[in-house]
TORKOL-4160 file (C-alpha; in steps of 0.2 Angstrom, whole numbers, padded with zeros to 4 digits, m for minus):
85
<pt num="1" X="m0016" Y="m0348" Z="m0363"/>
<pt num="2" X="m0028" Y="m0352" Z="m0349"/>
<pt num="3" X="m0046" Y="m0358" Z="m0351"/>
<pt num="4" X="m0054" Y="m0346" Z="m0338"/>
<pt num="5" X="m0050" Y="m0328" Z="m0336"/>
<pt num="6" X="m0049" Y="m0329" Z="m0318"/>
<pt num="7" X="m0032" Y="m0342" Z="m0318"/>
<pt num="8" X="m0021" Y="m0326" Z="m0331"/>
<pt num="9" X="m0008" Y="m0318" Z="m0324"/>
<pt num="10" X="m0010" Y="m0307" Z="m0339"/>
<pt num="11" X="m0025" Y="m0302" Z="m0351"/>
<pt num="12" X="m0024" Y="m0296" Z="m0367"/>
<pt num="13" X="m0040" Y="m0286" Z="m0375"/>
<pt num="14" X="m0048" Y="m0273" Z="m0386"/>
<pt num="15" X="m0061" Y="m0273" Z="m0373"/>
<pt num="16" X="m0064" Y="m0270" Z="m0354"/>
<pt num="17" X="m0080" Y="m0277" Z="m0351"/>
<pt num="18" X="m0084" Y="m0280" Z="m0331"/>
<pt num="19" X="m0077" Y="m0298" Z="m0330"/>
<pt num="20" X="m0058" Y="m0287" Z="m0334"/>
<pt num="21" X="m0062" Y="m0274" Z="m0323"/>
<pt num="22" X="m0062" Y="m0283" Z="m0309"/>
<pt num="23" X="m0048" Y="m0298" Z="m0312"/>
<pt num="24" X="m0038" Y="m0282" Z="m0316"/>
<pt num="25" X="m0042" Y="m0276" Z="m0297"/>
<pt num="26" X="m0038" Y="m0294" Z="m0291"/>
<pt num="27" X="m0022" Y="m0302" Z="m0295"/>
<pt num="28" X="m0020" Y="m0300" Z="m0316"/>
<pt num="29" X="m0012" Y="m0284" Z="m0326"/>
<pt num="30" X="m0021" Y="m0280" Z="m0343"/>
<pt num="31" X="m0015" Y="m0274" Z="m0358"/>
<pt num="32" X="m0029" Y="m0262" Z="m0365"/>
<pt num="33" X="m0027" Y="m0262" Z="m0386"/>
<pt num="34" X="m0039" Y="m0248" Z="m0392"/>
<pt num="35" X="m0035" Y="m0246" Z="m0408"/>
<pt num="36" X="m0052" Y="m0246" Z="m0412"/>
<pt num="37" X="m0054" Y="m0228" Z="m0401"/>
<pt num="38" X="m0070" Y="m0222" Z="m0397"/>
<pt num="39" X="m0080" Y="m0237" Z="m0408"/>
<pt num="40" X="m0073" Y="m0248" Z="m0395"/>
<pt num="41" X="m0090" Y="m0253" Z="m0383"/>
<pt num="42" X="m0083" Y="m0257" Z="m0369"/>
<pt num="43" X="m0069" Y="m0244" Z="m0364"/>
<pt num="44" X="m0073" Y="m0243" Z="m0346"/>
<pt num="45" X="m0068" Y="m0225" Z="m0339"/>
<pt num="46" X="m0057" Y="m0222" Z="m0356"/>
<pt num="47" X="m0062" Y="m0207" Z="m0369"/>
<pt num="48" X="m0056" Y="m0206" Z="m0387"/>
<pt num="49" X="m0063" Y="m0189" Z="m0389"/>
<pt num="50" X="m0057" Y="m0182" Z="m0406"/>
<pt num="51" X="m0042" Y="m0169" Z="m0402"/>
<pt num="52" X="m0041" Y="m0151" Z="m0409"/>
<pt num="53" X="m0027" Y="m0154" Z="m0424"/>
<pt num="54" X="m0009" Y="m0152" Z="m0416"/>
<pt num="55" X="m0015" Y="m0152" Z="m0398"/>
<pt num="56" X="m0011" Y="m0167" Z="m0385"/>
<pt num="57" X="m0011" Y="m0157" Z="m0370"/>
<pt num="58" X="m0027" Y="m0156" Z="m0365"/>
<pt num="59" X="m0029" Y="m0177" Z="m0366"/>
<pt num="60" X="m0012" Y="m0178" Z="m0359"/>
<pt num="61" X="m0018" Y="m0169" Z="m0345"/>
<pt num="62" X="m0032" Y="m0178" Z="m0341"/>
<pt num="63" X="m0023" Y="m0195" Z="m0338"/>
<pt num="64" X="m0017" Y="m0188" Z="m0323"/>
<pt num="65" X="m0031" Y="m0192" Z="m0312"/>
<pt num="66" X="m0035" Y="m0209" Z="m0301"/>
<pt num="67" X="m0050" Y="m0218" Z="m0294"/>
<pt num="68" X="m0045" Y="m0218" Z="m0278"/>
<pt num="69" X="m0056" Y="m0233" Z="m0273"/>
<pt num="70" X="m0043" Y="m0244" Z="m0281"/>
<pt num="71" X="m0031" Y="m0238" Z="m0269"/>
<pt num="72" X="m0038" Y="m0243" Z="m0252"/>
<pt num="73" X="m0041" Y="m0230" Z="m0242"/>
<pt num="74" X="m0022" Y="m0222" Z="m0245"/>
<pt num="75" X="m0024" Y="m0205" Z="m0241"/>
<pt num="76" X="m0023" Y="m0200" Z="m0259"/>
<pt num="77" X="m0032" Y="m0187" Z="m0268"/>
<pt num="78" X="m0041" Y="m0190" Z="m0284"/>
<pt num="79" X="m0031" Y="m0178" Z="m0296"/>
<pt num="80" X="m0014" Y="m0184" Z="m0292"/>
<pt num="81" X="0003" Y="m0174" Z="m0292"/>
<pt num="82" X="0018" Y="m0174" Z="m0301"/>
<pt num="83" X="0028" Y="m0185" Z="m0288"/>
<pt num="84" X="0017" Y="m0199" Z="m0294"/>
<pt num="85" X="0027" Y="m0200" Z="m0312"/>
């Protein structure tokens, strides 16, 4: 336990306000809980869109994207490949 954000090496949250988003970009990994899906207020770039019953694919799918800007400047392209798994 740590009394400011900033000195976690790890965070644990249901939520990922701005002050996570960017300790996450620093120096700290986050665990994201979201059980609360699409009620949760701050889920960053995260969507808990109701599937279509017995389909995963299509949300699946979509994970497979990345914002390049956390990557800096590594020629990478914003929908990622499969070499990246």
């Amino acid at each position: 336990m740590v009394e400011k954000i900033t000195e976690a090496n790890l965070i644990l949250t249901n939520s990922l306000d701005k002050e996570i988003l960017a300790q996450s970009k620093k120096d700290s990994q986050v665990i994201f809980f979201a059980e609360e899906g699409d009620g949760v207020k701050n889920k960053a770039h995260y969507s808990f869109r109701q599937l279509d019953i017995g389909e995963s694919w299509a949300r699946a799918s979509s994970m497979n994207y990345v914002d390049i800007a956390w990557f800096g400047g590594l020629p990478i392209q914003p929908e990622i490949g499969w070499e990246f798994e």
